[in-house]
N, C-alpha and C positions, 0 to 999 in steps of 0.2 A: 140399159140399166147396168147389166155388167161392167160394159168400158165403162162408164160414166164412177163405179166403183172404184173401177181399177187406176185410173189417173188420177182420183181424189186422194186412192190410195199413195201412189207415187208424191204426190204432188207434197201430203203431210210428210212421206219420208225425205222426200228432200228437205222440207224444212228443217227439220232435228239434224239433218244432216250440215246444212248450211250453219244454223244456231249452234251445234256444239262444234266445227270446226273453228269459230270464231269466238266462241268462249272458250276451247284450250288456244287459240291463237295469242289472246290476251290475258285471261284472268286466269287459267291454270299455271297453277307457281310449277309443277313440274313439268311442263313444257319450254325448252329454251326461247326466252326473247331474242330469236335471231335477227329482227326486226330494228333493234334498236344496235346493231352491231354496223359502221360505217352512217350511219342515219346522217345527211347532210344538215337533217336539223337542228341534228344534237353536238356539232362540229364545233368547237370551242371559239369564242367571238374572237376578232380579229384586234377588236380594241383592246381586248386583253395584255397588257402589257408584263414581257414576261420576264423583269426584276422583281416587278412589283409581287406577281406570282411565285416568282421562285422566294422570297423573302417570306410569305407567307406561310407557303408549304415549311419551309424552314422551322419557321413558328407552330408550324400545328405538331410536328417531327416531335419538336423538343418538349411539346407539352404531353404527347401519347404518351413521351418516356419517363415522363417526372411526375403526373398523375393517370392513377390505376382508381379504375371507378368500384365502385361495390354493384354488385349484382341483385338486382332486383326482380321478382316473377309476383303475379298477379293472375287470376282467372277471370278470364269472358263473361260478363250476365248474359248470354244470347245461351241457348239450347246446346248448344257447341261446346261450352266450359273448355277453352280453349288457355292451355297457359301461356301466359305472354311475358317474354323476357323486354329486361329493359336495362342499364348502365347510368347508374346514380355518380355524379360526380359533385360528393361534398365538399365545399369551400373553405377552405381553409379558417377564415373567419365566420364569426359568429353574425350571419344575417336569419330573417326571415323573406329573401327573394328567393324566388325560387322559377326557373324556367323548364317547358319541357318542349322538346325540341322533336319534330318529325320528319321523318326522309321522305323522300319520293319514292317512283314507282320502279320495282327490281331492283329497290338499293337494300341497305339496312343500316342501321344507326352508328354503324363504325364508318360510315361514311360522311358523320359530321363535325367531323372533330372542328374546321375551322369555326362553325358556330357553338359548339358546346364552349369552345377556348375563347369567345369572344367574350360569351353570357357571363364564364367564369370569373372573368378580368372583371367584369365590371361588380363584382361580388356578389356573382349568382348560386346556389345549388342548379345543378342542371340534371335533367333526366335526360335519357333520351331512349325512347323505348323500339322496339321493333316489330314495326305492325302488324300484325298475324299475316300469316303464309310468307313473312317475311325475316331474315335472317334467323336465331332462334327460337323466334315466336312460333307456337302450332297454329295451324291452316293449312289447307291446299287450295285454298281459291284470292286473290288478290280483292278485296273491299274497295279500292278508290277512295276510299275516305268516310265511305256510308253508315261499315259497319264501325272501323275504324273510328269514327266518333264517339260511339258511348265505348269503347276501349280507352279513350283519353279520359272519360271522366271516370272511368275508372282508379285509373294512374291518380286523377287531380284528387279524389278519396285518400288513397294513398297517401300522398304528400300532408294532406289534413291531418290524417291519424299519426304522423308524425311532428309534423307541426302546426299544430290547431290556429297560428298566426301567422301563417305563409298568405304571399304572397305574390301570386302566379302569373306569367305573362307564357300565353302558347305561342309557339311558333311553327311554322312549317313551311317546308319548300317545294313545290311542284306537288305531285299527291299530297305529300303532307302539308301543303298549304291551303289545298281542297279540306284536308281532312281536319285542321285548325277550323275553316270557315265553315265548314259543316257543322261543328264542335260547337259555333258560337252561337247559332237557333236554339240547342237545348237549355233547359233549368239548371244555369250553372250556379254551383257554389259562391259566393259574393268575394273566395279567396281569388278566382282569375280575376285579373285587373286588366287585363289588356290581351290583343292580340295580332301578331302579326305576320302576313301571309304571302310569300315570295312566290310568282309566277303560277298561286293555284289556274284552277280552272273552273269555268262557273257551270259545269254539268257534267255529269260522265256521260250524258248522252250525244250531248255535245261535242264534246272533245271527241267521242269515239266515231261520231256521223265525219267530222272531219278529217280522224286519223284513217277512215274508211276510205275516204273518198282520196285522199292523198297517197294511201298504198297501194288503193288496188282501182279504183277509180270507178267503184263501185256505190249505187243511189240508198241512200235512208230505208226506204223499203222497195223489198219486203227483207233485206240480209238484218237490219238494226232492231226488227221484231224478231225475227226466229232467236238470233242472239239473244236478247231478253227474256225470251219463255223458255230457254237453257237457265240462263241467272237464275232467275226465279227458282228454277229446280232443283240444280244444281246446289248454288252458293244463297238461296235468300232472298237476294234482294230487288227491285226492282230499277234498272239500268235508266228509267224515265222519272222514276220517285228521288232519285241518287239528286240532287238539284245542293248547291254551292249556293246558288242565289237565293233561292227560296229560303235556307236558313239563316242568310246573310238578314234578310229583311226580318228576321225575326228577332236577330240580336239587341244584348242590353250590354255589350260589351265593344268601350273603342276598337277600332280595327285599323292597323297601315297596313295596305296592299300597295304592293312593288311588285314588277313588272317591268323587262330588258321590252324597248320598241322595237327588237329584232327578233323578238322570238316565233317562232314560225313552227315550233313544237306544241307547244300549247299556245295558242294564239292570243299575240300582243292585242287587240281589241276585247277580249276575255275581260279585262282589270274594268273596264268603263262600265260593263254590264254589273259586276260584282261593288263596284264604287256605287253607282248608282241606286243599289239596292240598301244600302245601308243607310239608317236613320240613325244613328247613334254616331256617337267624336268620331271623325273618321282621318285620314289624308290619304293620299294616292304616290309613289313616288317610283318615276317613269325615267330608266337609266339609258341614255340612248345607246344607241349602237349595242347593246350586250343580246344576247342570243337566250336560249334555253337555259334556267339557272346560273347566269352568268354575271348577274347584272351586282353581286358583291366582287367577283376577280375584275370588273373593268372599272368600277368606282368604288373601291371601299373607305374610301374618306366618306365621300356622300353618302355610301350606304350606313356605313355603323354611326354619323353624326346621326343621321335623318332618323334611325332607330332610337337610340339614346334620346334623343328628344322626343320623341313620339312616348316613349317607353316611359319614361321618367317624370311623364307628368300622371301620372298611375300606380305608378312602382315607388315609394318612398323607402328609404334606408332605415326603417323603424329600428332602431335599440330594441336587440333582443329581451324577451322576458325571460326572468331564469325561476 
């Protein structure tokens, strides 16, 4: 009975052990993502051609320096009251469009400028906020998109109480493309009109069982449980409840999901399960050859047409009301 104690006992310590070495592995924001540092997946695509990139970059240069956004903070509804910063870029013209735009995972929202500068051109207001535990938002645990959902409809409040006739399309790239399509299952305000989602992912348990097994070559269980019953403790939330798709099917709001057929980071078969799930306007658009978040630097003709059309049958140029 003793031994029988005593390995029961080992056995739970290792767990906790296993489980929170691989929740500060991933979701604790103060632990270095060293993981993501040379990552073959994340290697910029080869189609990438780099005039076209360097012209780009040129262009987002010139818009960091010519527009300065207003500074925006908002607090968490979740038990946390968490403040969350965000980078309002008001358009110069008088519309009621209005975009908010979300980074992936260990970025933060100065990281978007090529899409805030796209949104803008096409006479958007753009937000782009910073996730919690991310850039200058409070947290110390990274959400995946879970909690990070009602954090945007927070933001899309926001935008309401400033213009009660906005006119919202979310968008997100990688996490923040999970975290749009997470976004789109809840009772949204009838201001978002659209949505659209670059390389999310259709689960963080998902992605995580295969970021598992590609780092360390390691099986679902029992490492993807103990991990969980850290979450849970730790940050909240449940790493198997966290589902992309399952809010996907819940949505009243169109969706363009995009997707590089070389991405081998969050995996290009991901989009068909997330496409599939939706019953509401939807398209799919599948940029070959682009990698991880890649798939506007190898086509951006394709991509920002394929947007703009998608976007625009949603989004109307309404005459401000004064």
């Amino acid at each position: 009975m003793i031994a029988m104690t005593i390995i029961l006992f080992i056995l739970v310590i290792g767990y906790g052990l296993v489980g929170n070495y691989f929740y500060n592995f991933a979701l604790n924001v103060d632990r270095e993502k060293e993981f993501l540092d040379g990552n073959p997946h994340l290697a910029e695509s080869e189609a990438v051609l780099a005039n076209v990139a360097e012209a780009a970059e040129v262009a987002d240069y010139a818009f960091e320096k010519t527009h300065q956004p207003t500074i925006m903070n908002v607090v968490s509804t979740d038990k946390r009251q968490l403040k969350l910063h965000g980078y309002l870029y008001e358009n110069e013209e008088p519309t009621h469009k209005w975009a908010i735009v979300s980074h992936g995972y260990n970025s933060n929202a100065t990281d978007l400028t090529r899409w805030v500068r796209n949104f803008y051109e096409q006479g958007y207001h753009v937000l782009a906020p910073d996730l919690r535990g991310h850039g200058k938002s409070e947290g110390d645990y990274i959400g995946m998109g879970w909690h990070d959902r009602k954090d945007i409809l927070v933001w899309v409040n926001e935008i309401i109480e400033k213009d009660p006739y906005a006119e919202i399309a979310l968008f997100g790239i990688s996490m923040g493309g999970a975290t749009v399509l997470m976004t789109s299952g809840e009772d949204l305000p009838n201001h978002v009109k659209v949505i659209v989602a670059d390389c999310g992912y259709s689960s963080v348990s998902e992605v995580f069982v295969y970021q598992l097994k590609d780092l360390f070559g390691l099986p679902e269980f029992p490492v993807m449980h103990a991990a969980n019953t850290i979450t849970k403790i730790r940050a909240g939330y449940d790493l198997y409840e966290a589902s992309a798709v399952a809010q996907v099917a819940k949505s009243q709001t169109p969706i363009l999901f995009i997707h590089g057929d070389a991405d081998t980071f969050v995996p290009f078969e991901m989009v068909y399960d997330l496409y599939g799930a939706a019953t509401v306007d939807k398209e799919k658009l599948i940029i070959p050859a682009a990698g991880h978040g890649d798939a506007e630097k190898v086509d951006p003709a394709l991509y920002w047409r394929t947007v703009w059309e998608f976007v625009d049958q949603y989004i109307h140029n309404s005459p401000v009301t004064m």
